[in-house]
Every structure is written in structure tokens, then in C-alpha cells.
N, CA and C atoms as a LAMMPS dump frame, in Angstrom:
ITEM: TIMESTEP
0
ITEM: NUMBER OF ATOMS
312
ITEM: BOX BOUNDS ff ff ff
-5.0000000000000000e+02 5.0000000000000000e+02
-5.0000000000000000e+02 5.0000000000000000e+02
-5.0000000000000000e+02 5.0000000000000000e+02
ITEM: ATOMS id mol type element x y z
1 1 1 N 14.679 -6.85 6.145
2 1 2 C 14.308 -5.601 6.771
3 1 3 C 13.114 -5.863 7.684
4 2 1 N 13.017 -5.31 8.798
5 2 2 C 12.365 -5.077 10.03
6 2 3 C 11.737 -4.382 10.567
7 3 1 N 10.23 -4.075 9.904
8 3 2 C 9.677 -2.556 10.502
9 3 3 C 8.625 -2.677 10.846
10 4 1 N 8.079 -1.991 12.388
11 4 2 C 6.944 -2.209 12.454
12 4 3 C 6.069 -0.857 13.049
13 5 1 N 5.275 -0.794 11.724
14 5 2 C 4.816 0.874 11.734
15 5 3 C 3.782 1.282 13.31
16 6 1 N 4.07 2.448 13.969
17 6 2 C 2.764 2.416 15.027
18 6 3 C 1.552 2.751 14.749
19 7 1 N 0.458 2.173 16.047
20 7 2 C -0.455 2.981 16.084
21 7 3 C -1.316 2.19 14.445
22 8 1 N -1.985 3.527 14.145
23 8 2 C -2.97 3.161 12.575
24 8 3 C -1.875 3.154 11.841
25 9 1 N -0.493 3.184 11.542
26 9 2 C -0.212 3.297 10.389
27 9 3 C 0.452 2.231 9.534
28 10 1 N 0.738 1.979 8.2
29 10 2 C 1.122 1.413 7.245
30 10 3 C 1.654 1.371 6.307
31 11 1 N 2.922 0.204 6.139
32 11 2 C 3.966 0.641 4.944
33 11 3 C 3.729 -0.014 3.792
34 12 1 N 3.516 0.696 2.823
35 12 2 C 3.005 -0.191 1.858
36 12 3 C 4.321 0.563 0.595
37 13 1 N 4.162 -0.838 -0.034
38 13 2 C 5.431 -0.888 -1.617
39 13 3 C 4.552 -0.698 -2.321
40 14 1 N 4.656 0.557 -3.206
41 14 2 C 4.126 0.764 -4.769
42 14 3 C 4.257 -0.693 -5.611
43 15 1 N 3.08 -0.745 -6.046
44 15 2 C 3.238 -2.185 -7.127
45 15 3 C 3.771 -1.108 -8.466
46 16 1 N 4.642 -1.284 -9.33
47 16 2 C 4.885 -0.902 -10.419
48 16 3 C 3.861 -1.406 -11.763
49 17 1 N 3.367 0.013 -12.335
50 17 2 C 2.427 -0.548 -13.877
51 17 3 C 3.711 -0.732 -14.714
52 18 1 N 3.189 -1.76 -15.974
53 18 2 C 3.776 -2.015 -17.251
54 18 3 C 4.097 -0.765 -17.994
55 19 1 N 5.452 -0.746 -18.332
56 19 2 C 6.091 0.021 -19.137
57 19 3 C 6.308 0.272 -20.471
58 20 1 N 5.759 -0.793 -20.952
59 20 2 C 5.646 -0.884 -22.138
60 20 3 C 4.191 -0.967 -22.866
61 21 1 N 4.133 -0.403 -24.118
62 21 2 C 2.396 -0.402 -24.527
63 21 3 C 2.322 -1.52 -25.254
64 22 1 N 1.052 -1.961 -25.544
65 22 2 C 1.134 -3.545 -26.697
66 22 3 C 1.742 -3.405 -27.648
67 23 1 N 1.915 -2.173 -28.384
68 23 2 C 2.837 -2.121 -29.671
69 23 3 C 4.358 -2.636 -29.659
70 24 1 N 4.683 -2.52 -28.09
71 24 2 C 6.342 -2.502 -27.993
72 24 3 C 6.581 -1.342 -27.55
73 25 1 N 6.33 -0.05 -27.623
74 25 2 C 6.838 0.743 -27.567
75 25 3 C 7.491 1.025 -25.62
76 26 1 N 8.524 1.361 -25.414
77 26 2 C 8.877 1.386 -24.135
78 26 3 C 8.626 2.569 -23.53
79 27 1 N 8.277 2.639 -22.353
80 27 2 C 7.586 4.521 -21.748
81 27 3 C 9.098 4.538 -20.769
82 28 1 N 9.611 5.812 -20.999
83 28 2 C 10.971 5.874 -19.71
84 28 3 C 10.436 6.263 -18.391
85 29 1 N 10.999 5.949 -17.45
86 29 2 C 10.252 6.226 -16.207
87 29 3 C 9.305 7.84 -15.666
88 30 1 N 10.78 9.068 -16.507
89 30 2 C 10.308 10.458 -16.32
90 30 3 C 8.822 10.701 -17.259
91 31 1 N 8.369 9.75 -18.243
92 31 2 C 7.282 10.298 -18.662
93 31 3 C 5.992 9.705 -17.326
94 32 1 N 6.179 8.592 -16.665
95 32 2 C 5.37 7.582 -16.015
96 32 3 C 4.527 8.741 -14.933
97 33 1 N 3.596 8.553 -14.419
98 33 2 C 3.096 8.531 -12.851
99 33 3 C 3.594 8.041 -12.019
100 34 1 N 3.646 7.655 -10.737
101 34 2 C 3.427 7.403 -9.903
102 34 3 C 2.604 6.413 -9.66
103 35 1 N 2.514 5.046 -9.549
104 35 2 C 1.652 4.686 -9.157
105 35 3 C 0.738 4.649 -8.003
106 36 1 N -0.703 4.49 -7.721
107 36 2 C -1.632 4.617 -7.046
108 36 3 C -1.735 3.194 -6.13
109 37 1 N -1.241 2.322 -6.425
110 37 2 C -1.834 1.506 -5.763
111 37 3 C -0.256 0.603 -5.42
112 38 1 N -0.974 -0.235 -4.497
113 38 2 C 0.417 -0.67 -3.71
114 38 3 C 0.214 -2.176 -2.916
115 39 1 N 1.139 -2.418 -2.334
116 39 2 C 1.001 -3.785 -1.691
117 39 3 C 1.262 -3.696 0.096
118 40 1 N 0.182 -4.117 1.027
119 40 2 C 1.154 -3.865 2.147
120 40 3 C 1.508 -4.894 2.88
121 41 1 N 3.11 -3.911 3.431
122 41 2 C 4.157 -4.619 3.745
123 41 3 C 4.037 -5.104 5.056
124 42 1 N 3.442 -3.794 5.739
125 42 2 C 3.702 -3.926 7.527
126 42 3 C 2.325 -3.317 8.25
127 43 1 N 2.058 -3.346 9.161
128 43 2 C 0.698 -2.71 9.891
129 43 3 C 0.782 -2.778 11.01
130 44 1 N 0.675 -1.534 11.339
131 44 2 C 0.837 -1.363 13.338
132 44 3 C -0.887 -1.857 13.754
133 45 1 N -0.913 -2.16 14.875
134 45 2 C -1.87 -2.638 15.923
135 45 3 C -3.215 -2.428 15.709
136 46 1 N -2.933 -0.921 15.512
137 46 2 C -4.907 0.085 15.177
138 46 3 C -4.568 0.916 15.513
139 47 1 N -5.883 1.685 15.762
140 47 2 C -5.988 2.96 16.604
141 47 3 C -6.666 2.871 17.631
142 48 1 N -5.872 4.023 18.574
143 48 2 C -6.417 3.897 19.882
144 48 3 C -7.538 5.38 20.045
145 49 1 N -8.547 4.377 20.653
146 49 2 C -9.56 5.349 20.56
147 49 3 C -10.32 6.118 21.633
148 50 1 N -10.545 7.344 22.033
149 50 2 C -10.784 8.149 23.1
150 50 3 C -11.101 7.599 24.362
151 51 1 N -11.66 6.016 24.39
152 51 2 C -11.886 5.789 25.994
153 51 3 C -10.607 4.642 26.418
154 52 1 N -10.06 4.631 25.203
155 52 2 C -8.627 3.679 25.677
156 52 3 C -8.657 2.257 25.717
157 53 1 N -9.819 1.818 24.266
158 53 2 C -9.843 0.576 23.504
159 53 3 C -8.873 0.761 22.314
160 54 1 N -8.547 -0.614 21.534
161 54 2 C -7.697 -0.476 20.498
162 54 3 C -8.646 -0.789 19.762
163 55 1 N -8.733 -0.708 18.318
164 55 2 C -9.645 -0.47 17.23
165 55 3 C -8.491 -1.315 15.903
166 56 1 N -8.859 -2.46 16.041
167 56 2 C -7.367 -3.024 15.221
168 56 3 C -7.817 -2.504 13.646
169 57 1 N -6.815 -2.37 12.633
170 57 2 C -7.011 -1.874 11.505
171 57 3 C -7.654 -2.961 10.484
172 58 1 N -8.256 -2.501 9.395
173 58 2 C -8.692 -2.753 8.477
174 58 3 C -8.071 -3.624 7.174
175 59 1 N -7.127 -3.606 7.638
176 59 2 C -6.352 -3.854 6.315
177 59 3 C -4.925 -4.873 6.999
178 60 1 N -4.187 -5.702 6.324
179 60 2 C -3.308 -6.569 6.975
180 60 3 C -2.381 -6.74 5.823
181 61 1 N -1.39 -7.535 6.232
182 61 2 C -0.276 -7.781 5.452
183 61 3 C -0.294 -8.856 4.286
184 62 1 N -0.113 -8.095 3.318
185 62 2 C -0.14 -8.755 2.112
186 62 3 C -1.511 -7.94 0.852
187 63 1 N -2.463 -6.921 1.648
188 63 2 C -3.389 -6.762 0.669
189 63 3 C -3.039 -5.533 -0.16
190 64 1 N -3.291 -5.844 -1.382
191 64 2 C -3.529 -4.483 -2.407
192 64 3 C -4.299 -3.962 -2.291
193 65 1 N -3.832 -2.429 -1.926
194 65 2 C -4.395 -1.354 -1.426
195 65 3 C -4.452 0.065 -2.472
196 66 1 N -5.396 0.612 -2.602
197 66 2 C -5.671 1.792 -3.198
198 66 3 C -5.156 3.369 -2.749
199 67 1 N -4.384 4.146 -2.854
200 67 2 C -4.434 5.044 -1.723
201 67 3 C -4.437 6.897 -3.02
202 68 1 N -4.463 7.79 -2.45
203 68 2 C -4.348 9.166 -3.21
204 68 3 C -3.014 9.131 -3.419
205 69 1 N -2.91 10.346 -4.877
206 69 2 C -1.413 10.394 -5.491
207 69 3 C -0.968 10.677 -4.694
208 70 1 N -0.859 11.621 -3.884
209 70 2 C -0.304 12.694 -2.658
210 70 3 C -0.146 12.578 -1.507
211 71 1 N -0.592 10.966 -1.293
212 71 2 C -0.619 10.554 0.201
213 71 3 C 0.356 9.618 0.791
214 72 1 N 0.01 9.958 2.381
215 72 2 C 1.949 9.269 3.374
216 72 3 C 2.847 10.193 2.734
217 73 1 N 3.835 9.331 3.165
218 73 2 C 5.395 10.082 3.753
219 73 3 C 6.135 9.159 2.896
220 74 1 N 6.654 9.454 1.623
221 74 2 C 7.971 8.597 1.05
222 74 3 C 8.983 8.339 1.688
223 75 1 N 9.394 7.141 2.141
224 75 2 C 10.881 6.846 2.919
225 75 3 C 11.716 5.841 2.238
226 76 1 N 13.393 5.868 2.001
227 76 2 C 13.96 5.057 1.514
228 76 3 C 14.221 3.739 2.645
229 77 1 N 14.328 2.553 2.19
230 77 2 C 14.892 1.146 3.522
231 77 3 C 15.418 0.808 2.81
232 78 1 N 16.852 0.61 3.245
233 78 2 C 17.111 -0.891 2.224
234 78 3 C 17.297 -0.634 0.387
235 79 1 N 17.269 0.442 0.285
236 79 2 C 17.119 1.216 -1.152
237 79 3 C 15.801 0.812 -2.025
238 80 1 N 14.81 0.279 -1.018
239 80 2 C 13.485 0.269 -1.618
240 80 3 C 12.768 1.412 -1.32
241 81 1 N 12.23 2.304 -1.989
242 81 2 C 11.396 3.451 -1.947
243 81 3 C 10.073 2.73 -1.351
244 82 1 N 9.405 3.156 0.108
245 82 2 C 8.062 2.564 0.862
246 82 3 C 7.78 3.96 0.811
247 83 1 N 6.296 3.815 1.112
248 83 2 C 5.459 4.84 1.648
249 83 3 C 4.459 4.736 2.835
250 84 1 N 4.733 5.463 3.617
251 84 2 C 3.924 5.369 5.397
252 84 3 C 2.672 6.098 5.533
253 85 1 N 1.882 5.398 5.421
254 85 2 C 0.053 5.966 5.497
255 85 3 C -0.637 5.485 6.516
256 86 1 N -1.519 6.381 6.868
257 86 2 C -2.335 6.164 8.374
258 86 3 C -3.218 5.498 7.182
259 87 1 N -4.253 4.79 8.044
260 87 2 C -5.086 3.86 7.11
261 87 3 C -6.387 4.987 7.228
262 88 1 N -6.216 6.075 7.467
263 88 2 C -7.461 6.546 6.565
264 88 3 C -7.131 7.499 5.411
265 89 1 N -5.688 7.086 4.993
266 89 2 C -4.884 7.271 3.628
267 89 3 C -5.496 6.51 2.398
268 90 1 N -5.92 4.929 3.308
269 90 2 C -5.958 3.643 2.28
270 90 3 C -7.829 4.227 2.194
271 91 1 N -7.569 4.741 0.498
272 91 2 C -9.156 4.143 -0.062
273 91 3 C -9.699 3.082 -0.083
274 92 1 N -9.573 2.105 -0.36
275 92 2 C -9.817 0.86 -0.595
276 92 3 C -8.586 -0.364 -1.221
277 93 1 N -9.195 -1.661 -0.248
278 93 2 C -8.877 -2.705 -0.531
279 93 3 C -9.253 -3.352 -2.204
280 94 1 N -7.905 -3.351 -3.114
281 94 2 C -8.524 -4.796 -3.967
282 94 3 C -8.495 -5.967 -3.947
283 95 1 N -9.555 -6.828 -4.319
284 95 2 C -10.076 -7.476 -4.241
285 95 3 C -9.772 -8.632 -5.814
286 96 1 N -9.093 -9.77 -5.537
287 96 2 C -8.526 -10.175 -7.061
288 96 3 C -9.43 -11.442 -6.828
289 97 1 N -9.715 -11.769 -8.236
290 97 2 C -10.918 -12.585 -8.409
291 97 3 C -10.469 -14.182 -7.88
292 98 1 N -8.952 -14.429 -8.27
293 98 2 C -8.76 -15.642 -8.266
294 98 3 C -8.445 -15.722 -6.684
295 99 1 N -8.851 -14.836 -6.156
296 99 2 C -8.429 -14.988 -4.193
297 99 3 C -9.818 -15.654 -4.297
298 100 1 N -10.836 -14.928 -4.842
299 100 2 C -11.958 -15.099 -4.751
300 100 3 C -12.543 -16.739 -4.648
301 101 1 N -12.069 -16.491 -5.912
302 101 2 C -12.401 -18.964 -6.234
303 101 3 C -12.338 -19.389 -5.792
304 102 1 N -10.659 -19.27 -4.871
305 102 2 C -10.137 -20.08 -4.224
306 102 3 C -10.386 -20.282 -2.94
307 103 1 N -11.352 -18.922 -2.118
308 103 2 C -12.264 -19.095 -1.285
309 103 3 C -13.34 -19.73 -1.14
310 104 1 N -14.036 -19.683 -2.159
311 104 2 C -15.441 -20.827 -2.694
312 104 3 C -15.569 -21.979 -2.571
């Protein structure tokens, strides 16, 4: 699949939480949330900004991203459920330790 979002915006895949608790016990999907946080897939250019510079975005392909329950536009591709957010959707970038090390 082939997409490339415009402008500020960004498609990012829900990372799925564990379904199961340490006991074993299995959670069915209708009791679950939604998850909050996600991976992104695709990223348009930036934003273009009132004197007609581009302002490239914050965020790039591949980072785990934070965003609100309620935020973007759910779209099916490919029968993967994405979600399309302007990046001032995305709260924050995480940050995983072992990216970290391996920078050091």
C-alpha cells in the first residue's frame, strides 16, 4: 500500500495493548479501549505557513506517537484500520530507551 498524506498530516497504525492479564485471563476486544498510541506510517511534507515557507513536520516515519482518544479521521486500506492526524493531533513522541543506547 501507497499513501502519501498532504500538507501537516499523518497516518499512523494503532499499536495494539496485550490482551491478556498476567493471570491468563483473556480480555475480548468489546471490553478493550482503543488504543492511544500508535506507530507512524506516512507523513506529508509540513505545513505551509502564511508567507509561503514550508515548515517540515516534527515527527517522521517509523516513530511512536502519542495522540487523544478522539483524534483524526479512522480510514480502512487494505483492511488495516489507519488513522489520519494533522500533527498538532500528535501529543508527543516516545522515546524507547534501547533507541537510546544504541545512540550513545
Amino acid at each position: 500500500m501507497n499513501i502519501r498524506p498532504l500538507y501537516d498530516r499523518v497516518i499512523v497504525k494503532r499499536i495494539e495493548k496485550q490482551r491478556q492479564t498476567a493471570s491468563g485471563i483473556v480480555i475480548p476486544d468489546s471490553a478493550t479501549e482503543k488504543p492511544e498510541q500508535g506507530e507512524v506510517i506516512a507523513a506529508g511534507q509540513g505545513r505551509v505557513l502564511p508567507d509561503g515557507t514550508l515548515r517540515p513536520l516534527a515527527v517522521k516515519v517509523g516513530d511512536s506517537v502519542l495522540f487523544g482518544k478522539y483524534a483524526g479521521q479512522a480510514v480502512k486500506l487494505d483492511g488495516d484500520e489507519l488513522l489520519v492526524l494533522r500533527e498538532e493531533d500528535i501529543l508527543g513522541v516516545i522515546e524507547h530507551a534501547a533507541a537510546n543506547a544504541k545512540a550513545a
